[in-house]
DRENTIKOL-973574 format. One record per residue (C-alpha): residue in three letters; x, z, y. Coordinates in nm, 2 decimals, always signed. Layout:
N
PT   type       c1       c3       c2
PT    ALA        X        Z        Y
...
This chain:
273
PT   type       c1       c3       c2
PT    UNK    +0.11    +2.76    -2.04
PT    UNK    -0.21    +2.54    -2.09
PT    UNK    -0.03    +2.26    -2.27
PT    UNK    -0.30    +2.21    -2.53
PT    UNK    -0.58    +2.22    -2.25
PT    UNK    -0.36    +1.96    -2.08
PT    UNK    -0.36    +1.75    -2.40
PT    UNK    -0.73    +1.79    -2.46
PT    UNK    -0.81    +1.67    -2.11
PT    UNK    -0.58    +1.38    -2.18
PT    UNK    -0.78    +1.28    -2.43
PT    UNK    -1.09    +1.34    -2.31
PT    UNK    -1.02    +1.12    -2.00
PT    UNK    -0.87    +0.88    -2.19
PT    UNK    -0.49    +0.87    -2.20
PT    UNK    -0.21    +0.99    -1.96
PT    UNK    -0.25    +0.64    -1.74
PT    UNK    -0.63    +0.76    -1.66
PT    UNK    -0.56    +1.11    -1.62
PT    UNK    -0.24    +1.07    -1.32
PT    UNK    -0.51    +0.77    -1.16
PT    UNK    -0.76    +1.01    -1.14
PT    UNK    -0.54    +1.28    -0.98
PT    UNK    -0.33    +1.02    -0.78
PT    UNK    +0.00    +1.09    -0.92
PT    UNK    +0.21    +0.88    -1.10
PT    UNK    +0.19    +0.86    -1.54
PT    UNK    +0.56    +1.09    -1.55
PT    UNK    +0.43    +1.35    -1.33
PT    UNK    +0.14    +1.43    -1.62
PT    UNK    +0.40    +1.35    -1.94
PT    UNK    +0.65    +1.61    -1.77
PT    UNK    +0.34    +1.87    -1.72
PT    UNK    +0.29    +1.81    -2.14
PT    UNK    +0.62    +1.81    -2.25
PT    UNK    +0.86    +1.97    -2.00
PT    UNK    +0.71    +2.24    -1.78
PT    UNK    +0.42    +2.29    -2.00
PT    UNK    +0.21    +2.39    -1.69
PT    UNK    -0.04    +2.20    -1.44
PT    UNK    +0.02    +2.23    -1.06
PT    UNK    -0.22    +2.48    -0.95
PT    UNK    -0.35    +2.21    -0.69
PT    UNK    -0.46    +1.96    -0.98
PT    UNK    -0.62    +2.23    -1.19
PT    UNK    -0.98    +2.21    -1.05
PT    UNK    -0.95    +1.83    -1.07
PT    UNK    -0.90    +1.81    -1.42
PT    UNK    -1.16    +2.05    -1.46
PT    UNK    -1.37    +1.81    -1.32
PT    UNK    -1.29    +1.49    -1.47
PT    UNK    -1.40    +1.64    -1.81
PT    UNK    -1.69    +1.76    -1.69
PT    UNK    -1.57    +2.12    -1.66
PT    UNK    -1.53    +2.08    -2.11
PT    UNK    -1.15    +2.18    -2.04
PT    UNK    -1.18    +2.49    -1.79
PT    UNK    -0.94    +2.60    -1.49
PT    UNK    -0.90    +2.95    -1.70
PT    UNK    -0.76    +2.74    -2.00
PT    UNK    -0.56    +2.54    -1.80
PT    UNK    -0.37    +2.83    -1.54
PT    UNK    -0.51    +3.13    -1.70
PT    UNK    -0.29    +3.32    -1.46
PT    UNK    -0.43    +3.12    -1.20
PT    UNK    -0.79    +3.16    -1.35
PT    UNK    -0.84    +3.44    -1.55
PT    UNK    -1.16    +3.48    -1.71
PT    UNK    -1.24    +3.84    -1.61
PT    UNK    -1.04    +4.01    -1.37
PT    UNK    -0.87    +4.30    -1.57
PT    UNK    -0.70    +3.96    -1.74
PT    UNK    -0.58    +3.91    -1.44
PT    UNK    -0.16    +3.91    -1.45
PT    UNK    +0.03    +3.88    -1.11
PT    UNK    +0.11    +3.52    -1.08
PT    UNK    +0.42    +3.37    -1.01
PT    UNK    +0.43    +3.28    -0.64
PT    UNK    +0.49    +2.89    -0.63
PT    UNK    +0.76    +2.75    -0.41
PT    UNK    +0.62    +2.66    -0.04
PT    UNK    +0.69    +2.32    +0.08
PT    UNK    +0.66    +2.33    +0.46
PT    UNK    +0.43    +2.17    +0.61
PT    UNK    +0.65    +1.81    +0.75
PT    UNK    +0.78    +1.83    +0.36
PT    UNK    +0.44    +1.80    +0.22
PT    UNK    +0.38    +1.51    +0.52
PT    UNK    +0.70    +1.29    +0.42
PT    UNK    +0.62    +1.33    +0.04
PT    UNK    +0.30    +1.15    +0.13
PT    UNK    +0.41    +0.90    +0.35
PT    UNK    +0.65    +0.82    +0.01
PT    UNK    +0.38    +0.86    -0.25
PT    UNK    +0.17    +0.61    -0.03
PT    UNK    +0.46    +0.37    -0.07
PT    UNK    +0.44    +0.39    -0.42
PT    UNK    +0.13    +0.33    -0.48
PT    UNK    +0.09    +0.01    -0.24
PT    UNK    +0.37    -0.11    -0.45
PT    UNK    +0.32    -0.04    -0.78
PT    UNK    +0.00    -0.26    -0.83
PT    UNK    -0.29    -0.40    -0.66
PT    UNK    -0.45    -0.10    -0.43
PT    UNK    -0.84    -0.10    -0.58
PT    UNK    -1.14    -0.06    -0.30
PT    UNK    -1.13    +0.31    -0.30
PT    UNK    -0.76    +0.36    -0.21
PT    UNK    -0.80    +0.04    +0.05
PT    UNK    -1.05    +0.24    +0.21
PT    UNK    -0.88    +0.57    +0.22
PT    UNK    -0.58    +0.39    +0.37
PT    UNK    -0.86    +0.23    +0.61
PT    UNK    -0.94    +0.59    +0.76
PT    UNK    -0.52    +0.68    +0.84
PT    UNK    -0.46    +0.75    +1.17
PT    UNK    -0.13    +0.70    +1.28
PT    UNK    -0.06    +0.87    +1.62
PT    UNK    +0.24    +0.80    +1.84
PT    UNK    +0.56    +0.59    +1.81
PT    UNK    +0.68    +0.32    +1.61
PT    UNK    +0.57    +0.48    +1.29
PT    UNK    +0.22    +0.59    +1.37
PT    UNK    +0.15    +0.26    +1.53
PT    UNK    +0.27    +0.09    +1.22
PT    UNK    +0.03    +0.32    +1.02
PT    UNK    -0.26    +0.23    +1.25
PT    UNK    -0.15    -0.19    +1.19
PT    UNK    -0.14    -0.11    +0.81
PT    UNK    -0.51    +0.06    +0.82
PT    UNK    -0.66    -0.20    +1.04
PT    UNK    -0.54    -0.43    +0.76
PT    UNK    -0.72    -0.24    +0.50
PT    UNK    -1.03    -0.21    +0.69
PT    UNK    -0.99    -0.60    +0.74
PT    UNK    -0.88    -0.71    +0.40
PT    UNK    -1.06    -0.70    +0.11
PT    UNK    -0.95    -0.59    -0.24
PT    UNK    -0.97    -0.95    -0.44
PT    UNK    -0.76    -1.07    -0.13
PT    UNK    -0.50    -0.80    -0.17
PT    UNK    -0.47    -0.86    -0.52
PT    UNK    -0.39    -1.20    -0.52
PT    UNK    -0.15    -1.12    -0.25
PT    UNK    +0.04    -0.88    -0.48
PT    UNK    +0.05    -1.12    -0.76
PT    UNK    +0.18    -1.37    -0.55
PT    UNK    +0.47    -1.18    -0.41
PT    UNK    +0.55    -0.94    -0.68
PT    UNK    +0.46    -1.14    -0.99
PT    UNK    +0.38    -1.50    -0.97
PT    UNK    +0.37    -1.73    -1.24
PT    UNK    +0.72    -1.74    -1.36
PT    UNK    +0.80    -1.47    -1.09
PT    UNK    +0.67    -1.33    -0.74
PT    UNK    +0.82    -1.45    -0.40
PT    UNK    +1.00    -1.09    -0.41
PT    UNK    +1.19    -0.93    -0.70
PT    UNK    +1.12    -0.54    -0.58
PT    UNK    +1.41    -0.44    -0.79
PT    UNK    +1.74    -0.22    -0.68
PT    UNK    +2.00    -0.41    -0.97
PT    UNK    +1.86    -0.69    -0.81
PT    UNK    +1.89    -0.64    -0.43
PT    UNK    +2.24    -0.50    -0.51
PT    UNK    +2.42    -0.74    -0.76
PT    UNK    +2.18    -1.04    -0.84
PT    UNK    +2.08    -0.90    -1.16
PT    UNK    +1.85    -0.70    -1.36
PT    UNK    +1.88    -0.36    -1.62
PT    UNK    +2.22    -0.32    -1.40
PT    UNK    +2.42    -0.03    -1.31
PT    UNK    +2.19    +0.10    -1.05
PT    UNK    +1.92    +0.12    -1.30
PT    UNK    +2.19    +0.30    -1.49
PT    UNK    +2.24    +0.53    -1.24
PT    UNK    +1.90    +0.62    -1.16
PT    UNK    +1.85    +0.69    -1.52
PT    UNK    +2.10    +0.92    -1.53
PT    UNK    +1.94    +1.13    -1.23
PT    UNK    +1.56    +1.10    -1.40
PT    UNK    +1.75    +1.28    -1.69
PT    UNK    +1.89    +1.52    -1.46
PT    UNK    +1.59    +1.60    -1.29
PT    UNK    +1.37    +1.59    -1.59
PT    UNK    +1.19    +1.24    -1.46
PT    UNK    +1.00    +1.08    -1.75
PT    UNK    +0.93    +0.70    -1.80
PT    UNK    +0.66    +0.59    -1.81
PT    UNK    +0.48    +0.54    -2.18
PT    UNK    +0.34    +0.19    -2.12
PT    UNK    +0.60    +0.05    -1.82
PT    UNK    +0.67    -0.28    -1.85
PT    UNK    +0.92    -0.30    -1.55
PT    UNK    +1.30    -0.14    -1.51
PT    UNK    +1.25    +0.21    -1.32
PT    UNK    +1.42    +0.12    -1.04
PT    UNK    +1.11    -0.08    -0.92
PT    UNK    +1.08    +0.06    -0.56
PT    UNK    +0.75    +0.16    -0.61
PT    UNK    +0.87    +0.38    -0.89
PT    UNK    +1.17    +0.53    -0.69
PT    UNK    +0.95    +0.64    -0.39
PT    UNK    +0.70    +0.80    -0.60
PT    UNK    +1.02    +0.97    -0.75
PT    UNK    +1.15    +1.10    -0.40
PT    UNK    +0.79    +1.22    -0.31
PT    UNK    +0.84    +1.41    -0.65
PT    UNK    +1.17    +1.58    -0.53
PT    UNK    +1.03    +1.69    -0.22
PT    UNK    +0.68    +1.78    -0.36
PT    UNK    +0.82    +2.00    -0.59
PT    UNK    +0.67    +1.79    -0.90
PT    UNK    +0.93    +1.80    -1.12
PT    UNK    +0.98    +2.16    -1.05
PT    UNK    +1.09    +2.38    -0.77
PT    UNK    +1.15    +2.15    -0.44
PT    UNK    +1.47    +1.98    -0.42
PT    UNK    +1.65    +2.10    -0.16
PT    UNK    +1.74    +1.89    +0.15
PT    UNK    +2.12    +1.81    -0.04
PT    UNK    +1.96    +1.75    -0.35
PT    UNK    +1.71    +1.49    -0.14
PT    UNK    +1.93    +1.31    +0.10
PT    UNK    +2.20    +1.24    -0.24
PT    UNK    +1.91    +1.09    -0.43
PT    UNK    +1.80    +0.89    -0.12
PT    UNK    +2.16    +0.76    -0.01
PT    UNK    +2.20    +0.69    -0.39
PT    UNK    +1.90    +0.49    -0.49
PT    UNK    +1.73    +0.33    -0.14
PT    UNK    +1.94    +0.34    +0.13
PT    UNK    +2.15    +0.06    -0.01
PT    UNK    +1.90    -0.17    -0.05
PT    UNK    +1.53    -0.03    +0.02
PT    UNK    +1.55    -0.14    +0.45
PT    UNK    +1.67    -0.48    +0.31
PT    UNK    +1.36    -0.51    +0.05
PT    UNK    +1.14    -0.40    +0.34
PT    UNK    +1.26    -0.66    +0.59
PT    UNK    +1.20    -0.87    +0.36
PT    UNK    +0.85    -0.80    +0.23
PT    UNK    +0.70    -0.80    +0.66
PT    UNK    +0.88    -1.17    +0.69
PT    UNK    +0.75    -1.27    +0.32
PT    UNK    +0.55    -1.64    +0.34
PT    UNK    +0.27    -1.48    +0.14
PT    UNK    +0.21    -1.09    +0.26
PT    UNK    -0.04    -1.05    +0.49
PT    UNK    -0.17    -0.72    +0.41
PT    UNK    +0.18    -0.63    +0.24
PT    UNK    +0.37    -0.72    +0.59
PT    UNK    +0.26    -0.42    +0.70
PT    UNK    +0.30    -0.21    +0.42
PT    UNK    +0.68    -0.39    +0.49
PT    UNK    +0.70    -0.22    +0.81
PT    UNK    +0.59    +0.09    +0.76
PT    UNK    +0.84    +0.11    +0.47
PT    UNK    +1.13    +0.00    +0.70
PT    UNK    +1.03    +0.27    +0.92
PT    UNK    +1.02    +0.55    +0.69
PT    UNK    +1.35    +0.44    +0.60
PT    UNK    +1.50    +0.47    +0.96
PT    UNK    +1.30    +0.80    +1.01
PT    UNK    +1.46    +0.93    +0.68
PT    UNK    +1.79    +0.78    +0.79
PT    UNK    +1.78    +0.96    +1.05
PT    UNK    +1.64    +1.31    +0.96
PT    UNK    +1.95    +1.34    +0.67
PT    UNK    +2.20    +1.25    +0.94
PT    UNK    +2.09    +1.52    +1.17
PT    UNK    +2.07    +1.81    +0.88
PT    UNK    +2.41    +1.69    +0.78
């Protein structure tokens, strides 16, 4: 349902890469709209929409969402609710991915800038990480990320899970994670360069399970089995890591805010056990 609208505003916009910037989600998320569900997210509808000018419509893209008169109109599938502290930690996640899987430009530094972060441990690591954003500015942060994730034979950090858990990389972790994109129907992306298991890549995955982006939201089991499988092993190390790295500045606190997710998680899964 709205596959070719999908694929026109792909090209209109200029490839699957623009399209998932634009909407803020990650280049899988649009090739498993095109070639697996067939079917946009009703929330991302009005934004394509928009990005081509309105030249692909909201009633080609959900016509049961947007019929174009109302005796059209066919009862639409209700989609699956994610509650409300779901919706929050696939966020927090998707945030993580995003920091980490390239250089944050000026407008996402200055979303990130207007977080507030409320009480505890967390919130107050929130309110460090947008005071950093506020402070820093987007050339800096670039150079920063090149320096610790990329360098010129290779970054200060290797942000990998083969090679937080056996020295190596393209090793059975990666493996494993593989096997579970195919279970869940998890694309690659096209133009990747790096193994999948970058962590960037798996939290944006994990915000995916509990979003309900790769279908209906995973269930809790589903959720903790993926987490205990491809970051609890290694992600609180990586983390550590990255707030103590020589060169992060900005990136320390994206460290600890990562580190405390993970305890947060941690946590949660034990107690729903």
């Amino acid at each position: 349902m709205g596959g070719d609208a999908l694929a026109a505003a792909v090209d209109l916009v200029g490839g699957q890469a623009k399209l998932a910037r634009i909407l803020g989600v990650t280049q899988p998320n649009v090739w498993h709209w095109l070639h697996k569900s067939e079917r946009v997210p009703g929330e991302y509808v009005l934004k394509i929409e928009a990005a081509t000018g309105g030249r692909v419509s909201r009633h080609d893209l959900r016509p049961d969402l947007y019929p174009k008169t109302m005796t059209d109109r066919q009862p639409a599938p209700a989609p699956a609710a994610v509650a409300e502290e779901d919706r929050v930690r696939a966020e927090c996640w998707r945030l993580i991915g995003r920091l980490l899987a390239a250089p944050p430009g000026a407008g996402l530094l200055e979303a990130v800038g207007r977080m507030l972060g409320g009480e505890g441990d967390f919130g107050a690591a929130i309110d460090a990480l947008a005071r950093a954003a506020r402070d820093t500015g987007a050339d800096a942060v670039d150079r920063e990320y090149h320096d610790l994730f990329i360098g010129l034979a290779r970054g200060e950090l290797m942000p990998f899970a083969s090679y937080y858990r056996t020295g190596f990389l393209y090793d059975k972790p990666l493996a494993k994670l593989r096997a579970d994109m195919e279970r869940f129907g998890i694309a690659s992306a096209d133009n990747a360069s790096d193994p999948e298991d970058h962590i960037a890549a798996i939290a944006e995955m994990l915000a995916g399970l509990i979003g309900g982006e790769f279908g209906a939201p995973a269930a809790l089991a589903v959720q903790k089995q993926f987490f205990d499988t491809h970051l609890a092993p290694w992600a609180p190390r990586f983390f550590a890591d990255l707030e103590k790295a020589e060169g992060a500045r900005f990136y320390r606190h994206v460290g600890a805010v990562g580190r405390l997710l993970m305890q947060i998680e941690t946590e949660a899964f034990a107690l729903a056990a």
